[in-house]
N, CA, C and O atoms as a MOPAC input file, in Angstrom:
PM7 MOZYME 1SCF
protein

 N    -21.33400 1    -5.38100 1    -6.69700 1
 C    -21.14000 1    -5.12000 1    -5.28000 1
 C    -22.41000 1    -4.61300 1    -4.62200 1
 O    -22.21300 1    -4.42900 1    -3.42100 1
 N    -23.99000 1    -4.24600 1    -5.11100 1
 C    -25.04700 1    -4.00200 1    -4.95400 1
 C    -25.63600 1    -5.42000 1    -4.09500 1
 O    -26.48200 1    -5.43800 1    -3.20100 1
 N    -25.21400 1    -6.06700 1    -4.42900 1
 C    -25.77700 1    -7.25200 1    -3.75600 1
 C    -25.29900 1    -7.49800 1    -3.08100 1
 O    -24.07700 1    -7.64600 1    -3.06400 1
 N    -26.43800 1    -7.72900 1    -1.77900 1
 C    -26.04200 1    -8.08600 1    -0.38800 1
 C    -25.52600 1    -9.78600 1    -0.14200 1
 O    -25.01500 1   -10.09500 1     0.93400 1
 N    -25.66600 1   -10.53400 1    -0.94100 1
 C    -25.43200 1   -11.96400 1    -1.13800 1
 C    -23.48300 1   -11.67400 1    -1.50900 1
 O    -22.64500 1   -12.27100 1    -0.83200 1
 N    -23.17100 1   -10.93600 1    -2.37000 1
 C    -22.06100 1   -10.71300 1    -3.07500 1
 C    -20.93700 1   -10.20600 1    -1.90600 1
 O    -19.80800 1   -10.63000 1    -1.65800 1
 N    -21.81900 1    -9.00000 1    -1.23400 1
 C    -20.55800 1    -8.77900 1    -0.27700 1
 C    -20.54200 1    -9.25000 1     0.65100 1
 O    -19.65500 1    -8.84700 1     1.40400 1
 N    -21.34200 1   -10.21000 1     1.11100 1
 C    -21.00600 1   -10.95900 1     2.20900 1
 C    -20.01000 1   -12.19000 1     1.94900 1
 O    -19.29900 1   -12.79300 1     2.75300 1
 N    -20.20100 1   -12.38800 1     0.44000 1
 C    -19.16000 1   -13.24800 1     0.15000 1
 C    -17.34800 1   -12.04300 1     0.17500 1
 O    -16.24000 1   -12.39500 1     0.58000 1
 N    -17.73500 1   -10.77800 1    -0.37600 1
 C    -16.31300 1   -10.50700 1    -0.29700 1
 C    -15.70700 1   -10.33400 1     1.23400 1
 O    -14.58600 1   -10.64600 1     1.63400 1
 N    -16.63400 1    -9.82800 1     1.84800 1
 C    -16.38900 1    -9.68600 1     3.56200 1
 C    -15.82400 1   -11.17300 1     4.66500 1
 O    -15.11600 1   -11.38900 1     5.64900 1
 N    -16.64900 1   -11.85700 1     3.74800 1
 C    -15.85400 1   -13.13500 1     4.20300 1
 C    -14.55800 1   -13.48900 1     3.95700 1
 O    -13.67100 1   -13.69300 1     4.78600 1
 N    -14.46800 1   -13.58500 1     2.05800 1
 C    -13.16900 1   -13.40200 1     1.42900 1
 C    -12.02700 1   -12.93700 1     2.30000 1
 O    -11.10700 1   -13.60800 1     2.76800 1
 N    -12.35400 1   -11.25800 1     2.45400 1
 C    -11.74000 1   -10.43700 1     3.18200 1
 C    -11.17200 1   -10.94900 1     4.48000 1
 O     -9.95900 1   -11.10600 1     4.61500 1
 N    -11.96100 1   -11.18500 1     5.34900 1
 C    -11.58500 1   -11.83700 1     6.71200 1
 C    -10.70600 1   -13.45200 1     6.90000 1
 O     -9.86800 1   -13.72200 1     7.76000 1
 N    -11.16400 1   -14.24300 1     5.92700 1
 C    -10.58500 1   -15.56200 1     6.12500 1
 C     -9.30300 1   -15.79500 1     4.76500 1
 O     -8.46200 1   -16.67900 1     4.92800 1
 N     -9.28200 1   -15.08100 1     3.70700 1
 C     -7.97000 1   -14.87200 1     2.76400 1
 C     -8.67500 1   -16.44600 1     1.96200 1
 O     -9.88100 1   -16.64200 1     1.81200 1
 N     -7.75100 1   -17.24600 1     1.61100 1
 C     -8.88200 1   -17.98900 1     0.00700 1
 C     -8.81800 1   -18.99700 1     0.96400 1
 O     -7.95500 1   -19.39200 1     1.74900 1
 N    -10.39200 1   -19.42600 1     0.58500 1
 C    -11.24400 1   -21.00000 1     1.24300 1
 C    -11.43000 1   -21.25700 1     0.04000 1
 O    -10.97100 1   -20.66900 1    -0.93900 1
 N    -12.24700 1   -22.32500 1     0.09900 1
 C    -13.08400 1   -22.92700 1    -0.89500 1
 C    -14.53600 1   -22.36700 1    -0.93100 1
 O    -15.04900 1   -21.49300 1    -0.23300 1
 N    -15.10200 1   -23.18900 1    -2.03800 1
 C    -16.40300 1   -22.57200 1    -2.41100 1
 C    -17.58700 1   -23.15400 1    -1.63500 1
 O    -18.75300 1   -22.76400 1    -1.58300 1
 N    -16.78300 1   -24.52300 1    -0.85700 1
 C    -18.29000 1   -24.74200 1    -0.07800 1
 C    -17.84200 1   -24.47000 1     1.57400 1
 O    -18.51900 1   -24.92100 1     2.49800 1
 N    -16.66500 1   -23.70500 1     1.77100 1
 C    -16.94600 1   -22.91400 1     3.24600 1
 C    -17.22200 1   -21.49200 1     3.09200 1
 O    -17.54200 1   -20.70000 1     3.97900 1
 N    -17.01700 1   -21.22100 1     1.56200 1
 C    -18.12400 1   -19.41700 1     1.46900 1
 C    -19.75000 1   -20.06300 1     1.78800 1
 O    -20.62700 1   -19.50300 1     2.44600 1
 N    -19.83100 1   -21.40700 1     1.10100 1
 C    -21.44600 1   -21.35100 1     0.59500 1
 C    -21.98700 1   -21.26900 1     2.08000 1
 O    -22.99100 1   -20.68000 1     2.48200 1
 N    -20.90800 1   -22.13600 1     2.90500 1
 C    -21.42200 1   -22.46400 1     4.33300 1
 C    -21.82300 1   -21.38000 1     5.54400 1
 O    -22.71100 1   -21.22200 1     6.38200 1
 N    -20.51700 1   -20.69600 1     5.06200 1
 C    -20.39400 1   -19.23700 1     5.94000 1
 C    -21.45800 1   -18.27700 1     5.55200 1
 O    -21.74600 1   -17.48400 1     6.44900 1
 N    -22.61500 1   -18.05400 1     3.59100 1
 C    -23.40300 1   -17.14000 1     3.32800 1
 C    -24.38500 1   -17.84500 1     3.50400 1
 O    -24.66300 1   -18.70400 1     2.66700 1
 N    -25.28500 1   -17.63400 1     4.82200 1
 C    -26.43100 1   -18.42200 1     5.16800 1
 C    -27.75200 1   -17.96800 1     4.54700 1
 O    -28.79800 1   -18.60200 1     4.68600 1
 N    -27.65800 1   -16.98000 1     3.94500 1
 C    -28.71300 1   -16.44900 1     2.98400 1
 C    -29.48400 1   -17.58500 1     1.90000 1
 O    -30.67900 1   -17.85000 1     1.76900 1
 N    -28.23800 1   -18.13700 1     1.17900 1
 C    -28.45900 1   -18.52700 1    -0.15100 1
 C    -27.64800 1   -20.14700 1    -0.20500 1
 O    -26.78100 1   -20.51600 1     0.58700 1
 N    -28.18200 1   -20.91400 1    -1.31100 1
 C    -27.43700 1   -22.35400 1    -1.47900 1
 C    -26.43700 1   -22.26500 1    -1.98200 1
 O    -26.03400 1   -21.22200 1    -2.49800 1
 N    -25.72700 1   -23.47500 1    -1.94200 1
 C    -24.75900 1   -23.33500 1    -2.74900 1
 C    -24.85300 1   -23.11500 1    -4.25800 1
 O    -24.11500 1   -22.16300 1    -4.51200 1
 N    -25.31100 1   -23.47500 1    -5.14200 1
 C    -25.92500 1   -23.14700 1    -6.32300 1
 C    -25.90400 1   -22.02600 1    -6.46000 1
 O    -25.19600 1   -21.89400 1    -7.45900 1
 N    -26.36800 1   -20.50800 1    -5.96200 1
 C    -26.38400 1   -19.48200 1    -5.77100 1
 C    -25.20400 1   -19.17800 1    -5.86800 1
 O    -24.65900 1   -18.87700 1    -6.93000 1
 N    -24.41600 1   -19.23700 1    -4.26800 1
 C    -23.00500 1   -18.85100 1    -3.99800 1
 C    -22.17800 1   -18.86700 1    -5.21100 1
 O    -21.55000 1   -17.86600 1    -5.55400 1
 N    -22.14600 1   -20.40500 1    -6.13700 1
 C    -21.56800 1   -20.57100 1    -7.55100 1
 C    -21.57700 1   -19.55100 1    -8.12700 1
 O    -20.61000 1   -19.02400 1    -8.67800 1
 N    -23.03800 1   -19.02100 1    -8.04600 1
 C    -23.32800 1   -18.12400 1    -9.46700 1
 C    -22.80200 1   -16.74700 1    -9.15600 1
 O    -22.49300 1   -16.04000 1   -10.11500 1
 N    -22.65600 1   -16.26200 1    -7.88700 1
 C    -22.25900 1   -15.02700 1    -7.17100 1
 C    -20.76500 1   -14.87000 1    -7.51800 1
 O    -20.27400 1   -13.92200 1    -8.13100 1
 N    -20.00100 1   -16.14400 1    -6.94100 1
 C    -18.37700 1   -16.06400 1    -7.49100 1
 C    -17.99400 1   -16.17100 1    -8.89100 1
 O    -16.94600 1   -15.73300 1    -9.36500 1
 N    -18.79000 1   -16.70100 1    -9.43600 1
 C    -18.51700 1   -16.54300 1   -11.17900 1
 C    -18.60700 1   -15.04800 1   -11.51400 1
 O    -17.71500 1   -14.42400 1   -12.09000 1
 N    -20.00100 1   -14.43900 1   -11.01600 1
 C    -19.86000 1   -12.58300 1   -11.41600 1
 C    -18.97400 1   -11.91700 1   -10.80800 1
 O    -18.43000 1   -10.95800 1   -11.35600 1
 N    -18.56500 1   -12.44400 1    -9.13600 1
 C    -17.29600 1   -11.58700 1    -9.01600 1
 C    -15.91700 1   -11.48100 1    -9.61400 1
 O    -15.15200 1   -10.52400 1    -9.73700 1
 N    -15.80100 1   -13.13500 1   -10.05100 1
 C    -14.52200 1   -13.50300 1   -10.70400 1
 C    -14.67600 1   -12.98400 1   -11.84600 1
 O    -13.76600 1   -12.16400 1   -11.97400 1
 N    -15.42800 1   -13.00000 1   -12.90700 1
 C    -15.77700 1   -11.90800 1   -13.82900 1
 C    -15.79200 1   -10.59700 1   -14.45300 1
 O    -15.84300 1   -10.15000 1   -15.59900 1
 N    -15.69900 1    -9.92600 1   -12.67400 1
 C    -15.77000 1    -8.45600 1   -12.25500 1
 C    -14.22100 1    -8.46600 1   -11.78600 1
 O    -13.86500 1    -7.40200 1   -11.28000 1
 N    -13.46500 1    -9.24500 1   -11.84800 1
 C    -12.51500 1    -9.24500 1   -11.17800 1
 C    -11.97200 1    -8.91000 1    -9.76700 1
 O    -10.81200 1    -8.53200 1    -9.60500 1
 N    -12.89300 1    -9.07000 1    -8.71000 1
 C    -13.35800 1    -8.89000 1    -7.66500 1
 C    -12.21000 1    -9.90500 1    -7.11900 1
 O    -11.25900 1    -9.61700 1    -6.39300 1
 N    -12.64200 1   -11.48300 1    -7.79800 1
 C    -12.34700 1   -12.55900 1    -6.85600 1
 C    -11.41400 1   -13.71900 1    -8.11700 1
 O    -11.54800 1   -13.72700 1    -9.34100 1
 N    -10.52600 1   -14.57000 1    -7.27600 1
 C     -9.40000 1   -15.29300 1    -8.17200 1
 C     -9.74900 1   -16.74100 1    -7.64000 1
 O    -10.09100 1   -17.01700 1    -6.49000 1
 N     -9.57700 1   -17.71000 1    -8.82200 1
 C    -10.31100 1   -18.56200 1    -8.22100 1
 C     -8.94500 1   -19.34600 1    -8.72800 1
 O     -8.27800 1   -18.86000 1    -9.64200 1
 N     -8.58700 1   -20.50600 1    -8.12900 1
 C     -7.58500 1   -21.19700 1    -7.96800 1
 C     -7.87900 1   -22.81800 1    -8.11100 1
 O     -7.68200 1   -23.46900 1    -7.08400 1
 N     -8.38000 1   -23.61400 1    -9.41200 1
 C     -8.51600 1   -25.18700 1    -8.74200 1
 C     -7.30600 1   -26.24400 1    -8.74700 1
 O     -6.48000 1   -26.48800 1    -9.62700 1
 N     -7.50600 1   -26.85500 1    -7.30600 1
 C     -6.66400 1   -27.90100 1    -7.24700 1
 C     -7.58500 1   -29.06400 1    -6.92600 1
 O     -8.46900 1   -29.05200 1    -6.06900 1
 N     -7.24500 1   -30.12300 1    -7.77000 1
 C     -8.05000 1   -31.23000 1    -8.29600 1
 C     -9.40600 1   -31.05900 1    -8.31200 1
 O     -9.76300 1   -30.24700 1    -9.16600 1
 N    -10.49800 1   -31.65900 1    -7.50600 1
 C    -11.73900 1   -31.39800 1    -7.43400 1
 C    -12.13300 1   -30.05200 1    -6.66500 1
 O    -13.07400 1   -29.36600 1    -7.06300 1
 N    -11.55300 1   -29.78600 1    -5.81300 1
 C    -11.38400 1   -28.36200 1    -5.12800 1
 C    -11.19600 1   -27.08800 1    -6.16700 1
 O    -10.52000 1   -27.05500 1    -7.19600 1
 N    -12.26500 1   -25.72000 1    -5.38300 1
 C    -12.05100 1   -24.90700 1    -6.09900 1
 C    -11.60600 1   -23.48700 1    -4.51000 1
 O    -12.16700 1   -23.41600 1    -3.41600 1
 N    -10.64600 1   -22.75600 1    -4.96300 1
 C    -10.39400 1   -21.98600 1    -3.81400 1
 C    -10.18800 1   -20.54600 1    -4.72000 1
 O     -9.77900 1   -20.31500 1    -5.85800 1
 N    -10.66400 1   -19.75700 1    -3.66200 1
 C    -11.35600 1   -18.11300 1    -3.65600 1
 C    -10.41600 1   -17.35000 1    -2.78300 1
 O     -9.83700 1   -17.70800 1    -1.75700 1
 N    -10.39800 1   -16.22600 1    -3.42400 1
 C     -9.67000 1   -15.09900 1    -2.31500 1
 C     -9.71100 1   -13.94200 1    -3.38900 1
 O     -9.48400 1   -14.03800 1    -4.59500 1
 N    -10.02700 1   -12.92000 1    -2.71700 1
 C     -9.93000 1   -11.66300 1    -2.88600 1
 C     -8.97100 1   -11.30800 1    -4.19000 1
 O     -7.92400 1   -11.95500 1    -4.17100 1
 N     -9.10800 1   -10.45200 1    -5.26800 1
 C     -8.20900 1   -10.25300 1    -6.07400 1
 C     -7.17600 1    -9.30100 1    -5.72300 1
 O     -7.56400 1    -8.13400 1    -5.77400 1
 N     -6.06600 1    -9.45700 1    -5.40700 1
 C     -4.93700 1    -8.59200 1    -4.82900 1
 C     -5.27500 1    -6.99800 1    -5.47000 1
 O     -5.63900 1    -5.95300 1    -4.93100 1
 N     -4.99000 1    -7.34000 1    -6.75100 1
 C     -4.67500 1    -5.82900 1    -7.33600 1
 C     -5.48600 1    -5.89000 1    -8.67700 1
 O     -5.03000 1    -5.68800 1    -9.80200 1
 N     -7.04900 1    -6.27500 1    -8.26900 1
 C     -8.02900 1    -5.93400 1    -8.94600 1
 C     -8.83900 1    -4.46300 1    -8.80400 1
 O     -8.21400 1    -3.42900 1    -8.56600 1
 N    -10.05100 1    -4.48500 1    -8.94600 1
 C    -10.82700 1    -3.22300 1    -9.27100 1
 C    -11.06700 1    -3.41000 1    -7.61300 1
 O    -11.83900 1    -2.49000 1    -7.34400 1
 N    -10.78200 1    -4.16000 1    -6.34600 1
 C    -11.21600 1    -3.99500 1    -5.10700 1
 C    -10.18500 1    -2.89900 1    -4.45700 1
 O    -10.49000 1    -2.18400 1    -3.50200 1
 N     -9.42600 1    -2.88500 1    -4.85600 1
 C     -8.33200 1    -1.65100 1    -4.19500 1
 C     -8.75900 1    -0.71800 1    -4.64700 1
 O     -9.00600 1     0.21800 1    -3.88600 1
 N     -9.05100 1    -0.57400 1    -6.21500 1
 C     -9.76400 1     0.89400 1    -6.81900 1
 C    -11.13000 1     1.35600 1    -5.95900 1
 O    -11.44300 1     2.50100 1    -5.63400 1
 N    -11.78300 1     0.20400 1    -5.71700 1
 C    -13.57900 1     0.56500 1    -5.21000 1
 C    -12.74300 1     1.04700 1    -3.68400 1
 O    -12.97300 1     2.19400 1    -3.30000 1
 N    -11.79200 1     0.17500 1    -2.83800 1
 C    -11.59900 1     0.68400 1    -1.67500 1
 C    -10.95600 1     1.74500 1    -1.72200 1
 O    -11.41200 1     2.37200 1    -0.76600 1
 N     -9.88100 1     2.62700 1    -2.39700 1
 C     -9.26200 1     3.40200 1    -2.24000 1
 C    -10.62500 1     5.05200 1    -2.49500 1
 O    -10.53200 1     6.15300 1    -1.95300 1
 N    -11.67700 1     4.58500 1    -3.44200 1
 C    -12.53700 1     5.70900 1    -3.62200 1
 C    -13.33400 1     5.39400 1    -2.62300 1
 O    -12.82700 1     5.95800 1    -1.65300 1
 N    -14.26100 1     4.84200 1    -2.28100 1
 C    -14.78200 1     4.57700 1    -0.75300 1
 C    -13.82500 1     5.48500 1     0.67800 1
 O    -14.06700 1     5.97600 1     1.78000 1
 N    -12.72500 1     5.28300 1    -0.20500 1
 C    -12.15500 1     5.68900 1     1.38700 1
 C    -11.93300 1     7.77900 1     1.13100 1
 O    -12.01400 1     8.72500 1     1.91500 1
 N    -11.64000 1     7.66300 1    -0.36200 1
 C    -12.17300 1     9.06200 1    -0.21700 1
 C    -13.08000 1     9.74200 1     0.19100 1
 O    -13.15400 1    10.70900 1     0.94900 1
 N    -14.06900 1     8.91200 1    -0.61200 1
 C    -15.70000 1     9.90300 1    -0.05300 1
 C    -15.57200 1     9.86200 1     1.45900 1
 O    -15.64100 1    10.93700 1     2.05400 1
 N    -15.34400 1     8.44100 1     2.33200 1
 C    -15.94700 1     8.91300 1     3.70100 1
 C    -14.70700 1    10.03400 1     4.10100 1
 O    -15.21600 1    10.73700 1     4.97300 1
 N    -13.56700 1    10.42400 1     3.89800 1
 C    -12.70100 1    11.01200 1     4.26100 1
 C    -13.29200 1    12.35400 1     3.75300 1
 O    -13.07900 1    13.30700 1     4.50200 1
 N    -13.96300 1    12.59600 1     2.67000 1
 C    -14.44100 1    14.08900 1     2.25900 1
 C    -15.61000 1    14.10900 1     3.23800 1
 O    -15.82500 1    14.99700 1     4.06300 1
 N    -16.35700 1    12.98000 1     3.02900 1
 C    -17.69500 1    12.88900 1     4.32300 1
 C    -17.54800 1    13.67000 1     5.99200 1
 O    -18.03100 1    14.55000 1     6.70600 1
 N    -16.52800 1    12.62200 1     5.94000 1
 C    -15.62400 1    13.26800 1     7.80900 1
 C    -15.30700 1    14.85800 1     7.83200 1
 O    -15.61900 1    15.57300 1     8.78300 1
 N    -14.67000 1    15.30700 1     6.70700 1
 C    -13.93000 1    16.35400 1     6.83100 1
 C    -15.38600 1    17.44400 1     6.42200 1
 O    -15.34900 1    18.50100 1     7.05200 1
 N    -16.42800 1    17.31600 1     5.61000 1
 C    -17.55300 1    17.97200 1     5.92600 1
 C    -17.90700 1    18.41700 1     6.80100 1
 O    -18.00300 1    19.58000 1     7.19200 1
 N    -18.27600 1    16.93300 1     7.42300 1
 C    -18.90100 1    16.59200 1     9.03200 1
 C    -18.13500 1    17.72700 1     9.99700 1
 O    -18.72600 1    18.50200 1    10.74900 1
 N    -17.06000 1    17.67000 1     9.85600 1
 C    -16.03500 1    18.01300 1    11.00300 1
 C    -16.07900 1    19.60000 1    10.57900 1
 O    -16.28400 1    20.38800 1    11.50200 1
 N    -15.91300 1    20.10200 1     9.32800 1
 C    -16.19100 1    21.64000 1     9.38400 1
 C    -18.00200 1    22.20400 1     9.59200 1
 O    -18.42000 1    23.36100 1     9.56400 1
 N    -18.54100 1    21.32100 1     9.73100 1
 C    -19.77800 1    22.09800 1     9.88400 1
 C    -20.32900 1    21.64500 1    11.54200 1
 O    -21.40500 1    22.04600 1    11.98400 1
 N    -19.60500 1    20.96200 1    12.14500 1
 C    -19.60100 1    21.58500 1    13.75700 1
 C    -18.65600 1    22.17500 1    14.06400 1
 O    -18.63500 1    22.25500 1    15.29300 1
 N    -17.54800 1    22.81300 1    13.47100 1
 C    -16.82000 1    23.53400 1    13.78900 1
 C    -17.27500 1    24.91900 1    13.60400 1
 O    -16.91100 1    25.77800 1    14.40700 1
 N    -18.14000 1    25.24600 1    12.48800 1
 C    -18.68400 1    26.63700 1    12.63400 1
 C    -19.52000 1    27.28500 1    13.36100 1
 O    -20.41600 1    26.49700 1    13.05600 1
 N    -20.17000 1    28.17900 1    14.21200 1
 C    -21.06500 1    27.97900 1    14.73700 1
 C    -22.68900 1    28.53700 1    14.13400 1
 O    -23.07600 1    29.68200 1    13.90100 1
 N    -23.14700 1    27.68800 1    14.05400 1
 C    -24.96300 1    28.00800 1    13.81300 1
 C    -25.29600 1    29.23000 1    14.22200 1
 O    -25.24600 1    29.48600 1    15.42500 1
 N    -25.72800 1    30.27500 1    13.21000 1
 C    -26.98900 1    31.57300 1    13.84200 1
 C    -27.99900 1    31.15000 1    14.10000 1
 O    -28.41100 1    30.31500 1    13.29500 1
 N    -28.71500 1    31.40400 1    15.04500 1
 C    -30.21100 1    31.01700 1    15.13600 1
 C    -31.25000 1    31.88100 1    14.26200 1
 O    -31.29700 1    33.09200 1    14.04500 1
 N    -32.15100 1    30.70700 1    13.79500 1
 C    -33.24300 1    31.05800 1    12.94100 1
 C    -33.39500 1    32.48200 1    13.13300 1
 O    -33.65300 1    33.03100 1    14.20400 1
 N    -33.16700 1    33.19600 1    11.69500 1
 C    -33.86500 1    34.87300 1    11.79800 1
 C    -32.80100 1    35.87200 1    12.17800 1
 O    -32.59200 1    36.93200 1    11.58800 1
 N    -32.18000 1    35.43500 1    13.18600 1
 C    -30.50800 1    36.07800 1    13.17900 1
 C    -29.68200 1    37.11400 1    12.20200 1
 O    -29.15000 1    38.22000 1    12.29800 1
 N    -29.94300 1    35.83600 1    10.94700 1
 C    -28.66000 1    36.61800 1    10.11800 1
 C    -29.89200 1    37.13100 1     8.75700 1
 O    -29.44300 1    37.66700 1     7.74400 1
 N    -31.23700 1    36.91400 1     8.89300 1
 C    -32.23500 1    38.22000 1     8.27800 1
 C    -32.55900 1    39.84600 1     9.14600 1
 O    -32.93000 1    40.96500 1     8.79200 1
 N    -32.20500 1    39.24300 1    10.31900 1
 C    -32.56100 1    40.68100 1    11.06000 1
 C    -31.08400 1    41.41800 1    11.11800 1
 O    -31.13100 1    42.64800 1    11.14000 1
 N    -29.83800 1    40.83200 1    11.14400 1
 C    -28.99700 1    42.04700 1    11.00100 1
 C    -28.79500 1    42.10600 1     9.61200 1
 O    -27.93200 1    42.98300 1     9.57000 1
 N    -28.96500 1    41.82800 1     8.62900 1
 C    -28.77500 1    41.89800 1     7.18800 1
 C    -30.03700 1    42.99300 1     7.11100 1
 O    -29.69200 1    43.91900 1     6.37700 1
 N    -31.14600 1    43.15000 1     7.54000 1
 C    -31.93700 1    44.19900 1     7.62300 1
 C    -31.90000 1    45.39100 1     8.71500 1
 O    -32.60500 1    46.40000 1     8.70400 1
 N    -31.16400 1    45.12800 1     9.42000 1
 C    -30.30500 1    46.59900 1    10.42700 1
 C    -29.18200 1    47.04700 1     9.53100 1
 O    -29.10700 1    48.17200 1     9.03700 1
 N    -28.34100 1    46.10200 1     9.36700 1
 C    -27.46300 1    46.34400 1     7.83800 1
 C    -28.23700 1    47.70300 1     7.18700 1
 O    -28.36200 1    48.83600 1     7.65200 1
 N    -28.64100 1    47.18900 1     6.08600 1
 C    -29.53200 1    47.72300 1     5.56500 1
 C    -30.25500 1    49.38300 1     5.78200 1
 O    -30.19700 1    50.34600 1     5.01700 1
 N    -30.98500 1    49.24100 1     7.23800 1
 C    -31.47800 1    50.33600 1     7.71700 1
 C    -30.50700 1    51.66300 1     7.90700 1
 O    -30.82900 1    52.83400 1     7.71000 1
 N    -29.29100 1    51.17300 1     8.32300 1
 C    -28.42600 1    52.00400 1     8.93500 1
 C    -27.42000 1    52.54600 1     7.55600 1
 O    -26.80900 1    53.60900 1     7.66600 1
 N    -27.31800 1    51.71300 1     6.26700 1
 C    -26.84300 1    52.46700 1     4.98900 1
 C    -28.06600 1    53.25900 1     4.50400 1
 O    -27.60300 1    53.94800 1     3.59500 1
 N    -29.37700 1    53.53900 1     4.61300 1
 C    -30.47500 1    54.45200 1     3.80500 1
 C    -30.43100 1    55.14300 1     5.15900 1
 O    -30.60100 1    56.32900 1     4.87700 1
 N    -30.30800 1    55.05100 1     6.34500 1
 C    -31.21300 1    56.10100 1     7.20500 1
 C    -30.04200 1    57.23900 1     8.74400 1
 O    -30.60500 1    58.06500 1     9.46200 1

């Protein structure tokens, strides 16, 4: 899934549900068809992608309940831990630079003196 050739094939996958292998090759303007071949063999491999032939035709689509629900369901954690970061650290508010050294040193002054 590192390769940008690869997910443009699953993003396609994704959007159009199973084509064939020469309207992915057509739709990934990057690379030939030759390529595209070699891309759906590692996904089908990876179990990414299900390949289906009827007669000379070969047809692609997304693997239902392969390792793509696992990669999407953790993807969707991180950005959800990402968001919820995001979202508590403008919710707190910022001391300005030096702030929280100068009362930590009034602190300080006022327990010795």
């Amino acid at each position: 899934m590192s390769d940008p050739t690869r997910r443009a094939i699953l993003e396609f996958l994704a959007r159009s549900g199973e084509v064939t292998a020469g309207a992915i090759a057509d739709a990934v303007d990057d690379v030939g068809r030759t390529a595209v071949s070699s891309h759906l063999r590692v996904l089908r491999t990876g179990g990414l992608v299900e390949e289906r032939k009827q007669g000379r035709y070969r047809y692609y689509e997304l693997a239902a309940d392969g390792p793509v629900l696992d990669a999407l369901a953790f993807l969707q954690s991180i950005l959800h831990l990402g968001v919820s970061d995001a979202a508590a650290a403008t919710t707190q508010p910022a001391s300005p630079p030096g702030e929280a050294d100068e009362s930590a040193s009034m602190t300080g002054r006022r327990r010795t003196g």
